[in-house]
C-alpha positions in Angstrom: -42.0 5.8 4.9 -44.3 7.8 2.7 -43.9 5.7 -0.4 -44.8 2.1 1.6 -48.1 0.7 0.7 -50.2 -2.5 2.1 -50.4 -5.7 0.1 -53.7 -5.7 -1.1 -56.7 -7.4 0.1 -59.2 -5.6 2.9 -57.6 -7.0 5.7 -54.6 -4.8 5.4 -56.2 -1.8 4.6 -58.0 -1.8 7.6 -54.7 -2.5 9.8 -53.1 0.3 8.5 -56.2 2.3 9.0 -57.0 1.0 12.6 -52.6 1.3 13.3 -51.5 4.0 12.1 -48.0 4.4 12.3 -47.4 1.1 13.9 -48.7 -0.5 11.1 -46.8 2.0 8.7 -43.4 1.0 9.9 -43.8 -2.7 10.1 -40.8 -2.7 7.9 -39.2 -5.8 9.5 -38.6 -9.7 8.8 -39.0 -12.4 11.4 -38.0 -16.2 11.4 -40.5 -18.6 12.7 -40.2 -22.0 13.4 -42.8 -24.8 13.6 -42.5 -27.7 15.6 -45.4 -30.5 15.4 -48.0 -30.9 18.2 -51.3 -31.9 17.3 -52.6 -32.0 21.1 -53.6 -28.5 20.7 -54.2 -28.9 24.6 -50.8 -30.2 25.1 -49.5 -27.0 22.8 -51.2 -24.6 25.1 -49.5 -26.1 28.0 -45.9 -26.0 26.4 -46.2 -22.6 25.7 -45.5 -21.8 29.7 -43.1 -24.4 29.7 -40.7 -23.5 26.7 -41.1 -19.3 27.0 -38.2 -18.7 29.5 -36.3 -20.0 27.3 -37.0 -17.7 24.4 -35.2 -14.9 24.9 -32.1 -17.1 24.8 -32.9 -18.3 20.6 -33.9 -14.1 20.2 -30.2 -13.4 21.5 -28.3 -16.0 18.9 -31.1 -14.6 15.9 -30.4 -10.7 16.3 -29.5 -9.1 13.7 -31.3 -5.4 13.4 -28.9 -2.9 14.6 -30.1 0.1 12.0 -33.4 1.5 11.5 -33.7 4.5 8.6 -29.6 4.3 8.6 -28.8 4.8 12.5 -27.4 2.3 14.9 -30.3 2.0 17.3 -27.9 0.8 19.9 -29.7 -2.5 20.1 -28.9 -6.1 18.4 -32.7 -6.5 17.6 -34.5 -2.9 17.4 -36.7 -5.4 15.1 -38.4 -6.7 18.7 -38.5 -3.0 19.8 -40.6 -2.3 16.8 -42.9 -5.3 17.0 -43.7 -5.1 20.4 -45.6 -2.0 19.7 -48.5 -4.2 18.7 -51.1 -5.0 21.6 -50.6 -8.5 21.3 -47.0 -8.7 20.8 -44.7 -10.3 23.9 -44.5 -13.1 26.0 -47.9 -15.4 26.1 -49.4 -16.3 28.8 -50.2 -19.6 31.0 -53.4 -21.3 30.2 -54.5 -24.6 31.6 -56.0 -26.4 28.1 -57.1 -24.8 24.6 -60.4 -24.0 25.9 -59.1 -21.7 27.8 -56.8 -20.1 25.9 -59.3 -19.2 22.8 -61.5 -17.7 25.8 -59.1 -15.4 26.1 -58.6 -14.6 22.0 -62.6 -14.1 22.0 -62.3 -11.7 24.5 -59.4 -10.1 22.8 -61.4 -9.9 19.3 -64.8 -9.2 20.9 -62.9 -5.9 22.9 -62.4 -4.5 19.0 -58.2 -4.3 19.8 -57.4 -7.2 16.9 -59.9 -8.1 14.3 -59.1 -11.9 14.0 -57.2 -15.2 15.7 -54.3 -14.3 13.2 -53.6 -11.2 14.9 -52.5 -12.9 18.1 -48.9 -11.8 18.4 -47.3 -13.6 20.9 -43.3 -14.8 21.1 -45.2 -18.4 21.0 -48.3 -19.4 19.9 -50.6 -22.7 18.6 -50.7 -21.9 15.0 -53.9 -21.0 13.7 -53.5 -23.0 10.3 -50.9 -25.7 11.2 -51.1 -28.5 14.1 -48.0 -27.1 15.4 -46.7 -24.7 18.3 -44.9 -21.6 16.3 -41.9 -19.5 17.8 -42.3 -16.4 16.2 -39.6 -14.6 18.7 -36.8 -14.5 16.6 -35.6 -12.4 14.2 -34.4 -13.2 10.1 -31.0 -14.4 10.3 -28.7 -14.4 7.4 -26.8 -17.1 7.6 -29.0 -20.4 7.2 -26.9 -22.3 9.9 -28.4 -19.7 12.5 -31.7 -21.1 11.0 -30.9 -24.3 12.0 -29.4 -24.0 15.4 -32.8 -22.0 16.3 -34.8 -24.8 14.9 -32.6 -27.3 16.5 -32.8 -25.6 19.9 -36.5 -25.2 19.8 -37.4 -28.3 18.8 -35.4 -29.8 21.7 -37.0 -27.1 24.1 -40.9 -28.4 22.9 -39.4 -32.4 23.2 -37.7 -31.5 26.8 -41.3 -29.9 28.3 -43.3 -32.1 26.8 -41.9 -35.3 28.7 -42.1 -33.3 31.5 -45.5 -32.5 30.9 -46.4 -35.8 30.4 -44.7 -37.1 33.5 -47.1 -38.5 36.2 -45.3 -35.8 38.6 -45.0 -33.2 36.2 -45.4 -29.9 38.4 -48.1 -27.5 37.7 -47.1 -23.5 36.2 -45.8 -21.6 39.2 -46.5 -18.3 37.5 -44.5 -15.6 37.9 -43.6 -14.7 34.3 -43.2 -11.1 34.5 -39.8 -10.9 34.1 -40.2 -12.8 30.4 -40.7 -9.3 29.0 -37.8 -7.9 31.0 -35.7 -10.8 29.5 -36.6 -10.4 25.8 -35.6 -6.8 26.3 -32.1 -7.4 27.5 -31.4 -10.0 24.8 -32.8 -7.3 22.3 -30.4 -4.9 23.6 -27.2 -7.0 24.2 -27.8 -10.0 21.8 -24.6 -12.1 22.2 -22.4 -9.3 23.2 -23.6 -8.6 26.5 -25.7 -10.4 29.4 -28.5 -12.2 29.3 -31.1 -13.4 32.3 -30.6 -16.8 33.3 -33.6 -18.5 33.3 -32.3 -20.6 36.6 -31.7 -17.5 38.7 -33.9 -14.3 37.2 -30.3 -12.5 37.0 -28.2 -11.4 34.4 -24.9 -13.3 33.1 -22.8 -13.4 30.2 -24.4 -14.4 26.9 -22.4 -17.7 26.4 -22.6 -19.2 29.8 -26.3 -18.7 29.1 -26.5 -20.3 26.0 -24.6 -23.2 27.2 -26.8 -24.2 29.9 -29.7 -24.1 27.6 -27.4 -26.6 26.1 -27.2 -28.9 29.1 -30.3 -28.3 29.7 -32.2 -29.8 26.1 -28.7 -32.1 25.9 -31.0 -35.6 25.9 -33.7 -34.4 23.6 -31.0 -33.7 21.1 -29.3 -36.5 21.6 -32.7 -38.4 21.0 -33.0 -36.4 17.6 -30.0 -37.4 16.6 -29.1 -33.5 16.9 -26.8 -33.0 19.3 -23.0 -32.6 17.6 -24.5 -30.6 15.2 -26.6 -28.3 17.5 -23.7 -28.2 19.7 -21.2 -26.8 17.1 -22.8 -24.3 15.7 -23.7 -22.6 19.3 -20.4 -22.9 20.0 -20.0 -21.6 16.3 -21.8 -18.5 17.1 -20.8 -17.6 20.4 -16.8 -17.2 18.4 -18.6 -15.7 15.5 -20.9 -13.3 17.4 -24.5 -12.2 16.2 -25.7 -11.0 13.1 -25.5 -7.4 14.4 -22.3 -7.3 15.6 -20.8 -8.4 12.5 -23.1 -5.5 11.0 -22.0 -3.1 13.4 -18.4 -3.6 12.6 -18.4 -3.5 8.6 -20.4 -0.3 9.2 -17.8 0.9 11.2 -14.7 -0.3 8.9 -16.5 0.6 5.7 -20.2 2.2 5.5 -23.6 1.2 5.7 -24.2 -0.1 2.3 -21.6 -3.0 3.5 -24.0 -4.0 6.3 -26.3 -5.1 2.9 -23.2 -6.9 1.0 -22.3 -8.7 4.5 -26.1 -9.9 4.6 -26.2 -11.1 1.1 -23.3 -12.8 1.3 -23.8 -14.9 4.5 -27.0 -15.8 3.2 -25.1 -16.9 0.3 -22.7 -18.9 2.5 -20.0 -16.4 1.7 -17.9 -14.8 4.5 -16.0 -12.8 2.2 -19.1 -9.9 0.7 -18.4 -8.5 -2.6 -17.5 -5.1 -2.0 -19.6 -2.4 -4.2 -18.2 0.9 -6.0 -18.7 3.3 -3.2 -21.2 6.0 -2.9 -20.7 9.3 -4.4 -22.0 11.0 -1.0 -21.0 9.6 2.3 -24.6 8.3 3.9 -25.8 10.0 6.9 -27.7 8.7 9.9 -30.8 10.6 10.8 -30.4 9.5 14.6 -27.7 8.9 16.5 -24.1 7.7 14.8 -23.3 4.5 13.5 -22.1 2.4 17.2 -18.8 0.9 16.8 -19.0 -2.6 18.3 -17.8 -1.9 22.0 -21.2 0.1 22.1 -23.6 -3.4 21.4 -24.0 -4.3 25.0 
C-alpha cells in the first residue's frame, strides 16, 4: 500500500488528500455497462425502475474473493471496498433530471465530493455519454460474463422503459431500503449462496433468482434478438459458478498465484491456465486463511 501513487493530474491529488485511506486502497476494477437513453429525464426515472434488479448482474460478475492474499469470505469484497465512498450504493428515486442534479448540487455544494463525476451510485445518467451506466458490477474474466451482464441490462433498461412509457405505468412506491441489504448478500454469497428475490424482499437460492430475472426481461430479449444467447450463458454460469468460486478452489488445490493463471487464462478464453514454476516460499495470508469453497456462502 505504501508504494501506490495517484495518476497524475490535481484532481487526484486532492482525492487522496481529502480520502485518505479510502482513496489509498481503491485497488479494485469494475465493469460498467452503457446502455443508450438520450431522454436524460426518462434515464432518471429508469434508474428506480431497473435497481432491484442489480444485485442480481453483481452476483453472476463477482469475482474478488482475496484482498492483500486472504480470502475475505466474500465473492465481491471489491463492493465492500467501494462502498466506503459517500456516494457509493444504491441511487435514489427522482421524479425528472431536474431533480436529480438538485440533489448532486447539494452534494457538491456540502464539500463531501468535489464534482458530478464523483457521484458513485450502482446506476447513474452518465455525465459524458447520453446513456444510463451500471457501474454495480465487478471485472469479470471471462468476456462471455461481459456479455450476459450487458445482455441482461440492456433488457432490464428496454423492459422499464415500456413500462414507463405505458399510459398506466404506476408511479415509484419507494421503499428501497432493502437495495443495500441486497447488494450486500450477493457480495457475500455471489452464485453460491442466496440471493433476495426482488418479488418477495426474501432470500432464495442464487439460480432460481437468476432465472426469474430471466422470465422476467424474456420479451425484451427476444425483441433484441438476444434471448438463446442470453439464456445459455446464465444457464452457463449457474453450472460453471462465479468468478470467485473458481478462485477459491484453485487456491485451495494449488496456491494463490493460481488464482492469477486462472484469471489470465479465462480472459484468454482458456479453461485450462498455464501452470507456473512454483514459489520458493509458500505465500501467507495476512488475515484469515485461504476459504475452501464450502465457505463462499
Amino acid at each position: 500500500m505504501q508504494d501506490t501513487r495517484p495518476t497524475s493530474g490535481r484532481r487526484y491529488r486532492d482525492m487522496v488528500d481529502a480520502y485518505g485511506l479510502i482513496a489509498d486502497e481503491q485497488l479494485i476494477c469494475g465493469t460498467h455497462v452503457h446502455v443508450d437513453v438520450p431522454d436524460r429525464d426518462l434515464a432518471v426515472r429508469l434508474m428506480c425502475e431497473v435497481s432491484p434488479w442489480l444485485h442480481v448482474l453483481l452476483a453472476l460478475s463477482a469475482s474478488s474473493p482475496f484482498w492483500l492474499g486472504a480470502d475475505t469470505g466474500y465473492a465481491s469484497w471489491r463492493t465492500m471496498v467501494w462502498q466506503r465512498w459517500p456516494t457509493a450504493g444504491p441511487a435514489g428515486c427522482y421524479a425528472d433530471a431536474a431533480a436529480y442534479d438538485a440533489a448532486v448540487r447539494d452534494l457538491i455544494n456540502s464539500g463531501v465530493i468535489s464534482d458530478a463525476g464523483m457521484i458513485y451510485h450502482d446506476i447513474r445518467p452518465s455525465a459524458h455519454q447520453p446513456t444510463l451506466e451500471l457501474r454495480i458490477c465487478d471485472a469479470c474474466p471471462r468476456p462471455e460474463t461481459v456479455l450476459l451482464v450487458a445482455g441482461l441490462y440492456r433488457a432490464l433498461v428496454s423492459e422499464a422503459r415500456e413500462r414507463l412509457e405505458a399510459a398506466d405505468a404506476p408511479a415509484c412506491p419507494g421503499r428501497h431500503e432493502w437495495l443495500r441489504a441486497a447488494s450486500w448478500r450477493a457480495a457475500r454469497s455471489g452464485l453460491e449462496g442466496a440471493l433476495i428475490d426482488p418479488g418477495t424482499g426474501r432470500e432464495a437460492p442464487a439460480a432460481e433468482v437468476v432465472r426469474r430475472l430471466l422470465r422476467r426481461v424474456r420479451p425484451a430479449l427476444e425483441a433484441a434478438g438476444d434471448w438463446p444467447a442470453v439464456r445459455d450463458l446464465a444457464e452457463r454460469a449457474l453450472a460453471r459458478g462465479s468468478a470467485a468460486h473458481r478462485m477459491r478452489r484453485a487456491a485451495v488445490d494449488d496456491d494463490l498465484l493460481a488464482c492469477t493463471d486462472l484469471a489470465i487464462a479465462e480472459t484468454r478464453g482458456d479453461d485450462r491456465p498455464r501452470r507456473r514454476p512454483a514459489p520458493a516460499r509458500p505465500l501467507t495470508s495476512p488475515g484469515r486463511p485461504v476459504a475452501r469453497p464450502s465457505q463462499a456462502a
